[in-house]
N, CA, C and O atoms as a Tinker XYZ file with bonds, in Angstrom:
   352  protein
     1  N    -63.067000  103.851000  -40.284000    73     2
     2  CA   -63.117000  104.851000  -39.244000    64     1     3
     3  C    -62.817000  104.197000  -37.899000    63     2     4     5
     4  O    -63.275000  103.123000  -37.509000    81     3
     5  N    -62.102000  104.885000  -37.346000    73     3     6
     6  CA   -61.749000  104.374000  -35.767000    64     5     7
     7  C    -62.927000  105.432000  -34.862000    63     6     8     9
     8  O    -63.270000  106.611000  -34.948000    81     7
     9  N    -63.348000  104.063000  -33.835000    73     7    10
    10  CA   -64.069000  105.023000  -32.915000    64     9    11
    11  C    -63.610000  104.395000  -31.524000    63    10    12    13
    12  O    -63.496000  103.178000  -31.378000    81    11
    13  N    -63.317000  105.460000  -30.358000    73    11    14
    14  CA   -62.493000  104.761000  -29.458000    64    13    15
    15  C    -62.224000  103.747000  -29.672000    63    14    16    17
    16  O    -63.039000  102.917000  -29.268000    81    15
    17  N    -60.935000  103.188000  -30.427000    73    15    18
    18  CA   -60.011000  102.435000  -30.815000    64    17    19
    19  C    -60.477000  101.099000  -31.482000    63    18    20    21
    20  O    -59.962000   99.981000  -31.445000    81    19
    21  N    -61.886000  101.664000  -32.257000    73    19    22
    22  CA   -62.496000  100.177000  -33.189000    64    21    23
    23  C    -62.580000  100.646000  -34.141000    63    22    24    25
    24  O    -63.172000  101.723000  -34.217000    81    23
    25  N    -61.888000   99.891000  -35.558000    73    23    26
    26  CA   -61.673000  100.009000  -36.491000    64    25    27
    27  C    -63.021000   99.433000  -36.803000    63    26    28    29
    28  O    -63.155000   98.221000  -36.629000    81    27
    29  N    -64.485000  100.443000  -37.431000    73    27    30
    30  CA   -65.269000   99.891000  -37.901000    64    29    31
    31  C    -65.209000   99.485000  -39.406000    63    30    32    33
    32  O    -65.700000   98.463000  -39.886000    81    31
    33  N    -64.572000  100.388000  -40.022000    73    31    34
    34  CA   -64.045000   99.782000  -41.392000    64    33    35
    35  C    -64.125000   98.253000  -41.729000    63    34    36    37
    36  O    -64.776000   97.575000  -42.524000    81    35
    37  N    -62.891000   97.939000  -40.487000    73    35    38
    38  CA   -62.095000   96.910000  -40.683000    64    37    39
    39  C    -63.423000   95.716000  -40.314000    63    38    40    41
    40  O    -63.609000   94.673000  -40.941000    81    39
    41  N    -64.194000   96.186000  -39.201000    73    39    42
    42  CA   -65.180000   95.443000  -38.830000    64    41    43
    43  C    -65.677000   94.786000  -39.764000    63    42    44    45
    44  O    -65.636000   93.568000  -39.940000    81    43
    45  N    -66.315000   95.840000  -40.583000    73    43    46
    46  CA   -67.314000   95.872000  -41.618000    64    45    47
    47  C    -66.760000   95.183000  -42.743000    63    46    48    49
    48  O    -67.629000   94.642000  -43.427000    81    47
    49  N    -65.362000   95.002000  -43.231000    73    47    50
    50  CA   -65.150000   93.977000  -44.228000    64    49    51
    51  C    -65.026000   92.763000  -43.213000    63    50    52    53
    52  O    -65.508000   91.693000  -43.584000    81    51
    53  N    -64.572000   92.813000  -42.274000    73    51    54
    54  CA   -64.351000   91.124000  -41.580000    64    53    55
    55  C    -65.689000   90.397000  -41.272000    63    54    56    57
    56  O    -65.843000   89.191000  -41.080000    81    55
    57  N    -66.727000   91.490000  -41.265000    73    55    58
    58  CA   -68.311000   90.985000  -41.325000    64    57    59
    59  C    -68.787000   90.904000  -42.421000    63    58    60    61
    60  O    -69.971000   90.576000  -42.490000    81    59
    61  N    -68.137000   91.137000  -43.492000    73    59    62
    62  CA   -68.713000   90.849000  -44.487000    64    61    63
    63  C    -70.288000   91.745000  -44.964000    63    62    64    65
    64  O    -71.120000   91.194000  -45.684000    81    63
    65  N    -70.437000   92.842000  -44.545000    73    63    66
    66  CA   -71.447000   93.694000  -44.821000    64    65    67
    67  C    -71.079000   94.846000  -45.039000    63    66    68    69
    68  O    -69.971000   95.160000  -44.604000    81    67
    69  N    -71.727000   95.661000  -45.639000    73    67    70
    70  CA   -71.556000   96.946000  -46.402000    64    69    71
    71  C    -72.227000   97.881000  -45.842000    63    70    72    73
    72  O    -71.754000   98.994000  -46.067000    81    71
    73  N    -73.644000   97.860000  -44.849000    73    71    74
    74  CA   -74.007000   99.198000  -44.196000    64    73    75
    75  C    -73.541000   98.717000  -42.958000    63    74    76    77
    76  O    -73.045000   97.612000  -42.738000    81    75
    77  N    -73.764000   99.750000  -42.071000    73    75    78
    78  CA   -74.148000   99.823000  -40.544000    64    77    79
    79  C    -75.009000   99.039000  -39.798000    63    78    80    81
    80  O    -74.779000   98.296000  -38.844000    81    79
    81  N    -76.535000   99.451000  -40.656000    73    79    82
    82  CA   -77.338000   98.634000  -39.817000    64    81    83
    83  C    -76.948000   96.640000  -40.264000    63    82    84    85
    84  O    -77.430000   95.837000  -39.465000    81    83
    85  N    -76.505000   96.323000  -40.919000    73    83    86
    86  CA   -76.497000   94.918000  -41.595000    64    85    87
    87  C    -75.221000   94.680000  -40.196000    63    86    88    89
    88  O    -75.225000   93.666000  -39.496000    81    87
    89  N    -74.411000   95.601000  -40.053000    73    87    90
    90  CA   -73.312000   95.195000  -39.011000    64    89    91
    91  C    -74.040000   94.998000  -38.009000    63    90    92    93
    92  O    -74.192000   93.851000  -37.589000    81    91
    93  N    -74.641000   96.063000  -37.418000    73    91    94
    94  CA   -75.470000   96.041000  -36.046000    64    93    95
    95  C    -75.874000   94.824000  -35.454000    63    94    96    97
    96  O    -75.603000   94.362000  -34.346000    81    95
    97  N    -76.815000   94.224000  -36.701000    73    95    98
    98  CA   -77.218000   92.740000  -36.690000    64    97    99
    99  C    -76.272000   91.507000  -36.261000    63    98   100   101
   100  O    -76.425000   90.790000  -35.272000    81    99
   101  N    -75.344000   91.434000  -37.151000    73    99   102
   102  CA   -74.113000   90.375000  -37.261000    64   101   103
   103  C    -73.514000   90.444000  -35.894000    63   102   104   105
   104  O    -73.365000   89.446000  -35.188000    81   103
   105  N    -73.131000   91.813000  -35.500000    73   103   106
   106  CA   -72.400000   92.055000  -34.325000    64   105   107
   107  C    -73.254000   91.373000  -32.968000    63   106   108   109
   108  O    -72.781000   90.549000  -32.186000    81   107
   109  N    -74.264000   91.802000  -32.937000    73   107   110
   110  CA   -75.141000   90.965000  -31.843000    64   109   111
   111  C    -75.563000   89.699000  -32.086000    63   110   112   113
   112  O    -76.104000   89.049000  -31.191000    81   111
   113  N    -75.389000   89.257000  -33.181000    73   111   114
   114  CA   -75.483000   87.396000  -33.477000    64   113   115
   115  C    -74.614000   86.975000  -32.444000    63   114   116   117
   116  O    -74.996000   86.285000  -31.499000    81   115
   117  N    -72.697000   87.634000  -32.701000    73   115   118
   118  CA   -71.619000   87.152000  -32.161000    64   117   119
   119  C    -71.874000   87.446000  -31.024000    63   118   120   121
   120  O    -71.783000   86.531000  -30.205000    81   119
   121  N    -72.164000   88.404000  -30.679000    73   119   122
   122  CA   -72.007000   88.916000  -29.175000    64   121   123
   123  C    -72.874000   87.669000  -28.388000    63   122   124   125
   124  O    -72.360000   86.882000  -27.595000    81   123
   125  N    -74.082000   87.676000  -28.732000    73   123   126
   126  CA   -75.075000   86.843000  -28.094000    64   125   127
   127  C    -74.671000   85.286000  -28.341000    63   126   128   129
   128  O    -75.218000   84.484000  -27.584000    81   127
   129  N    -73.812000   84.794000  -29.273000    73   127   130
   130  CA   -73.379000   83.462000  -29.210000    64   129   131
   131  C    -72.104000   83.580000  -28.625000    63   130   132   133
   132  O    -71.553000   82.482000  -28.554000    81   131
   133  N    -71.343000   84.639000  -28.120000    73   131   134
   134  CA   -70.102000   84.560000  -27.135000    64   133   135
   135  C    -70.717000   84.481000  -25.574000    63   134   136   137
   136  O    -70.387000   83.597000  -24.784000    81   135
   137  N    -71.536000   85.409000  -25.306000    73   135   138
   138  CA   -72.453000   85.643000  -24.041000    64   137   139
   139  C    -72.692000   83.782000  -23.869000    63   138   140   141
   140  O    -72.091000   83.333000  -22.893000    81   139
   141  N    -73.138000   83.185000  -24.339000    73   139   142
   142  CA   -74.108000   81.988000  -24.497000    64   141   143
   143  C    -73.464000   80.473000  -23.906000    63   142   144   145
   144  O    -73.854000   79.520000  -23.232000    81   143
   145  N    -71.906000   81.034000  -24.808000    73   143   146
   146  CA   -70.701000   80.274000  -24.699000    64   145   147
   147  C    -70.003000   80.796000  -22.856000    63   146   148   149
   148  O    -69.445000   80.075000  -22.029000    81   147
   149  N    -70.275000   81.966000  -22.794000    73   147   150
   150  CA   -69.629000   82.231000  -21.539000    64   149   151
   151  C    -70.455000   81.419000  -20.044000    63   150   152   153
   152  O    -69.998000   80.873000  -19.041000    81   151
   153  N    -71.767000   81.673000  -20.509000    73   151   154
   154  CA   -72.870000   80.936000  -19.146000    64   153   155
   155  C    -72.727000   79.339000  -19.540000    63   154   156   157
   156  O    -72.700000   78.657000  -18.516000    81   155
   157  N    -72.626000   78.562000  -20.752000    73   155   158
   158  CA   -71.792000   77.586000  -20.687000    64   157   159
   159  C    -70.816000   76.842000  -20.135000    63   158   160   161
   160  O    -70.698000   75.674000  -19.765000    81   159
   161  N    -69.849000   78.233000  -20.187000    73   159   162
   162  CA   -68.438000   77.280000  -19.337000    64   161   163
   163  C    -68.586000   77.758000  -18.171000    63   162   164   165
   164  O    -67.859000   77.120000  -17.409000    81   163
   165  N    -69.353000   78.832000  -17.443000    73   163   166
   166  CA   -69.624000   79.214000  -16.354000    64   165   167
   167  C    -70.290000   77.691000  -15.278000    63   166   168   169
   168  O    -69.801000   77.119000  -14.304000    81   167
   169  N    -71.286000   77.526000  -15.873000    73   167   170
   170  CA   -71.654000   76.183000  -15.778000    64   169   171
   171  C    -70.824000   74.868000  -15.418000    63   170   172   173
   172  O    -71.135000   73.984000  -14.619000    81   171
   173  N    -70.051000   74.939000  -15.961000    73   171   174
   174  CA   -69.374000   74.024000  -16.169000    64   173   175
   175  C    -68.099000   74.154000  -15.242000    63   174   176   177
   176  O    -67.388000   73.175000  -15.018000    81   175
   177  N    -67.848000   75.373000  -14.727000    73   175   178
   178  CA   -67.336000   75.729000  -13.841000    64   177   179
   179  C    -67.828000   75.226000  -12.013000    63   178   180   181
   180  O    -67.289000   74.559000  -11.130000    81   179
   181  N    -69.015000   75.928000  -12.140000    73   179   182
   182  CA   -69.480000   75.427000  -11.057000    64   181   183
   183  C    -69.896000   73.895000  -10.597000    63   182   184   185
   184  O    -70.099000   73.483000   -9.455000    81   183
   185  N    -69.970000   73.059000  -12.073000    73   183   186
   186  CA   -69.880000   71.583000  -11.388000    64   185   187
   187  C    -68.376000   70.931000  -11.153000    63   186   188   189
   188  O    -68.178000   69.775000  -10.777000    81   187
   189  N    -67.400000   71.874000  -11.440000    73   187   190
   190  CA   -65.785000   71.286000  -10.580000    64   189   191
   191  C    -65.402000   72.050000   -9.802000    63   190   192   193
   192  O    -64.283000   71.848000   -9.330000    81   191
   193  N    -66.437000   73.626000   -9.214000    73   191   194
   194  CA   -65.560000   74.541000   -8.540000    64   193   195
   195  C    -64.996000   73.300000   -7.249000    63   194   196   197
   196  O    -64.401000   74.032000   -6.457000    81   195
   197  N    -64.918000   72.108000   -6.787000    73   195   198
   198  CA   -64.448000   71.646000   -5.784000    64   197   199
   199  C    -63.596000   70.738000   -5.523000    63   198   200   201
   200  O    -63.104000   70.383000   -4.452000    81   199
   201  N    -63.378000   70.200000   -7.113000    73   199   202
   202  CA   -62.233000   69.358000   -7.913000    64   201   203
   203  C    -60.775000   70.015000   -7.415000    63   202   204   205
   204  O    -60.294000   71.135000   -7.244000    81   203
   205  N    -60.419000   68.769000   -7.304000    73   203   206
   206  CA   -58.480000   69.461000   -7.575000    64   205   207
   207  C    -58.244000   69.640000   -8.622000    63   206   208   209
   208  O    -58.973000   69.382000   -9.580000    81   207
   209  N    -57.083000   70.159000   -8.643000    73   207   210
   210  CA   -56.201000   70.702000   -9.797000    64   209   211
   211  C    -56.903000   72.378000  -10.062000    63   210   212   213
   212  O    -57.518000   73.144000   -9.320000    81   211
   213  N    -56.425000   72.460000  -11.580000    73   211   214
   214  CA   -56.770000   73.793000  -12.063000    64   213   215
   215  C    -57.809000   74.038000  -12.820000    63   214   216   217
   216  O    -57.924000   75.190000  -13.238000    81   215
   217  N    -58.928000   72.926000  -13.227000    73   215   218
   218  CA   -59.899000   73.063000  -14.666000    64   217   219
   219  C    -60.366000   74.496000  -13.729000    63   218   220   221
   220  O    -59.906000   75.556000  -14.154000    81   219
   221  N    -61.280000   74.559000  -12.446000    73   219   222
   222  CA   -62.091000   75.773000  -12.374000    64   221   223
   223  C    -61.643000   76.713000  -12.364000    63   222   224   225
   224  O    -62.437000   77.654000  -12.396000    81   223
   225  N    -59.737000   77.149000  -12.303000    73   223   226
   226  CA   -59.559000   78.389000  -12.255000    64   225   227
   227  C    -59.447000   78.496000  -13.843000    63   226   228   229
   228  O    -59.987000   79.601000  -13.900000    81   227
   229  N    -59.207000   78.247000  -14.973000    73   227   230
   230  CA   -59.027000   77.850000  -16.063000    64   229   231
   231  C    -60.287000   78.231000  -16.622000    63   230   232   233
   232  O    -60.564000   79.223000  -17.296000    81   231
   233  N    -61.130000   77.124000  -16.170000    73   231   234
   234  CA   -62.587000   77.815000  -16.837000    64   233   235
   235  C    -63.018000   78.980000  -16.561000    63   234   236   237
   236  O    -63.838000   79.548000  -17.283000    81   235
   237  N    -62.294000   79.755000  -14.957000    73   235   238
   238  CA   -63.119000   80.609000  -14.195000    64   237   239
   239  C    -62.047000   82.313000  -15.899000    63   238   240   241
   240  O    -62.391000   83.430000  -16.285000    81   239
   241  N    -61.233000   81.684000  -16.116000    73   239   242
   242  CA   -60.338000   82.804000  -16.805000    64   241   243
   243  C    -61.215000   82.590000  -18.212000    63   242   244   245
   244  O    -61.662000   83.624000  -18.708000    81   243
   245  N    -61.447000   81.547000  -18.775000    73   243   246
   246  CA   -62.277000   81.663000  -19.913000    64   245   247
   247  C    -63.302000   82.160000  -19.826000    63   246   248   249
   248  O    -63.162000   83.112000  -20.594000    81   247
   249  N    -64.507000   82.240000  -19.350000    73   247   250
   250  CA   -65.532000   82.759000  -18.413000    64   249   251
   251  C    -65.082000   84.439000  -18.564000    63   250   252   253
   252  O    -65.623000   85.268000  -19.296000    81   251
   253  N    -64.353000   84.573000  -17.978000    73   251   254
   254  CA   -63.551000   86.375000  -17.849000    64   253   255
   255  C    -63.172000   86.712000  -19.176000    63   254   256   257
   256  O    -63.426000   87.864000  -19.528000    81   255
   257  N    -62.283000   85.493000  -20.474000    73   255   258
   258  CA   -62.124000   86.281000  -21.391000    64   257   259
   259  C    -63.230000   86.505000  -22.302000    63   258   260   261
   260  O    -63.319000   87.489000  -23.035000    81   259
   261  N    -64.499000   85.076000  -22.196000    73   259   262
   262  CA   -65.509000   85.107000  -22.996000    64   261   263
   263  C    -66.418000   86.590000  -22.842000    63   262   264   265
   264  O    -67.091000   87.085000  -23.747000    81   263
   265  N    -66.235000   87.189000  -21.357000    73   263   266
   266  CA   -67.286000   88.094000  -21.253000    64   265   267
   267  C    -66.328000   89.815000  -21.328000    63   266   268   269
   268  O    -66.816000   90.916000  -21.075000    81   267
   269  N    -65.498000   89.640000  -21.573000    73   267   270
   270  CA   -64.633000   90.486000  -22.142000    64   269   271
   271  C    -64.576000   90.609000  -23.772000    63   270   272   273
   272  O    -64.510000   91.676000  -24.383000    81   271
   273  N    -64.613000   89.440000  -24.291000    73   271   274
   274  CA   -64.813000   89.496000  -25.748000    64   273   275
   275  C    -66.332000   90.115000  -25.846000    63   274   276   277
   276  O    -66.216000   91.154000  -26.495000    81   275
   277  N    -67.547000   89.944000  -25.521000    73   275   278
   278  CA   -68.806000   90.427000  -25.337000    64   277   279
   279  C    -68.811000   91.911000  -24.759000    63   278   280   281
   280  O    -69.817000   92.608000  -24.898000    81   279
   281  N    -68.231000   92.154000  -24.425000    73   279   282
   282  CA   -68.232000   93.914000  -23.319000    64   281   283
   283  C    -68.124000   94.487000  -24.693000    63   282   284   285
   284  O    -68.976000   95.296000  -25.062000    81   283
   285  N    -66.618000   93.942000  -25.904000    73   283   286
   286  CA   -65.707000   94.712000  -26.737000    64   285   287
   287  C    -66.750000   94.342000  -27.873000    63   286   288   289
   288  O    -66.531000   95.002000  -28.889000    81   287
   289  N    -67.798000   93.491000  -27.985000    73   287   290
   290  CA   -68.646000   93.580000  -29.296000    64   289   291
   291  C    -69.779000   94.293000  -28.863000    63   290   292   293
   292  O    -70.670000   94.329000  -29.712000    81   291
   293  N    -70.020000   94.868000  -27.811000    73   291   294
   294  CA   -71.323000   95.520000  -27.395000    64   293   295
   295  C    -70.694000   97.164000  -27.676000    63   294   296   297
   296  O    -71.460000   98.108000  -27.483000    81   295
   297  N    -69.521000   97.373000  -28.056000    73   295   298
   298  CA   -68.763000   98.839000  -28.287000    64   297   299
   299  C    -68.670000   98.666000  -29.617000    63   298   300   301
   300  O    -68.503000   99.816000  -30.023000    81   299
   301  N    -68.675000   97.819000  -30.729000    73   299   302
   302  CA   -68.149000   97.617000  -31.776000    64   301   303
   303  C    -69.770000   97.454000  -32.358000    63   302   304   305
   304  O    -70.032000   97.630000  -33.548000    81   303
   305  N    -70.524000   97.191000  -31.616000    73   303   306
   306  CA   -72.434000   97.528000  -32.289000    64   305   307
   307  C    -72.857000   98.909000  -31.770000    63   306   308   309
   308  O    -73.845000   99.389000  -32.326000    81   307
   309  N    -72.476000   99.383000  -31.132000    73   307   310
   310  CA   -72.406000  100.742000  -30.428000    64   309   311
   311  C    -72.514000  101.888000  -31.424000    63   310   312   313
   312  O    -73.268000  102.843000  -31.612000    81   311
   313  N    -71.270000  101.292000  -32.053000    73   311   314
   314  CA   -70.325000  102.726000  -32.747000    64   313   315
   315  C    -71.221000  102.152000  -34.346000    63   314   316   317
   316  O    -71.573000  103.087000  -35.065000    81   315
   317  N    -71.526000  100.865000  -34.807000    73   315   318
   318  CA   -72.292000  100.961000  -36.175000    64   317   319
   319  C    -73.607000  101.563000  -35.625000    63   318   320   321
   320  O    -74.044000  102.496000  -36.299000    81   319
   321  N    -74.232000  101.258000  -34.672000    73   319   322
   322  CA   -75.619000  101.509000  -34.146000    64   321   323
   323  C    -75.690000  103.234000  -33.959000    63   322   324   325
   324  O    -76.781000  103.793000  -34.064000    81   323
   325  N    -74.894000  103.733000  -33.779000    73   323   326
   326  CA   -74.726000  105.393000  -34.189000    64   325   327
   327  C    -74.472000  106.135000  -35.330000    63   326   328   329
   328  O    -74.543000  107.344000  -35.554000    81   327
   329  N    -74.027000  104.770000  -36.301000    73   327   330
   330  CA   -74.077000  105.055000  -37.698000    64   329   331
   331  C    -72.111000  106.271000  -37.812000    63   330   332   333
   332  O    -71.816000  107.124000  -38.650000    81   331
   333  N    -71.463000  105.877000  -36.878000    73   331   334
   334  CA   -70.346000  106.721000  -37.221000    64   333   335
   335  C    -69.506000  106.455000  -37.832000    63   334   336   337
   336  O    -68.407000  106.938000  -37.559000    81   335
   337  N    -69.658000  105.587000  -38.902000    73   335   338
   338  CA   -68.864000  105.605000  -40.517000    64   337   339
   339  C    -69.377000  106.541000  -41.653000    63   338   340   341
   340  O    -68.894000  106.619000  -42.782000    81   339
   341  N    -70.825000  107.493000  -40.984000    73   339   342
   342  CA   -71.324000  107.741000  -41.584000    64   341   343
   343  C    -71.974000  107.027000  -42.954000    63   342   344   345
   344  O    -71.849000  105.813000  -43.115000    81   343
   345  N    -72.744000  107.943000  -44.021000    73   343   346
   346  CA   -73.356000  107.342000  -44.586000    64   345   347
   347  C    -72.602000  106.161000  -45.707000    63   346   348   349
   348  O    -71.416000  106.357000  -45.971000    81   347
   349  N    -73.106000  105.296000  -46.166000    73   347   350
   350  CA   -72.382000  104.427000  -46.706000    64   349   351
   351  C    -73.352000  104.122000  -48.287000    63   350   352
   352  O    -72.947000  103.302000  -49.112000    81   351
């Protein structure tokens, strides 16, 4: 089933689980170890924001895609957490 443009189906075999709620779970493992990874390089950002070259704008874009990947798994636990594959 697509729900604004997330294939939970597809989710749900690439997670390797068979209900909703078992996704729900998995999905916020990732989410919360992408989040985790993002205040990481955030970090890590701010001890070269004053360095030359490019690492902090670099990190500052990883940082942006890490918490972009997290926005798109907090919609993708959303839509199992409403149960709209219906029953399984």
């Amino acid at each position: 089933m697509m729900v604004a443009g997330v294939n939970l189906d597809g989710w749900a075999a690439s997670l390797g689980v068979s209900n909703d709620d078992d996704a729900v779970g998995v999905v916020e493992d990732l989410r919360a170890r992408v989040q985790g990874q993002a205040d990481t390089v955030g970090k890590l950002q701010d001890r070269v924001r004053s360095s030359p070259g490019d690492v902090s704008v670099l990190l500052g874009q990883a940082v942006s895609l890490l918490d972009d990947a997290a926005d798109e798994l907090v919609e993708v636990r959303a839509g199992f957490a409403r149960h709209e594959r219906g029953p399984r």
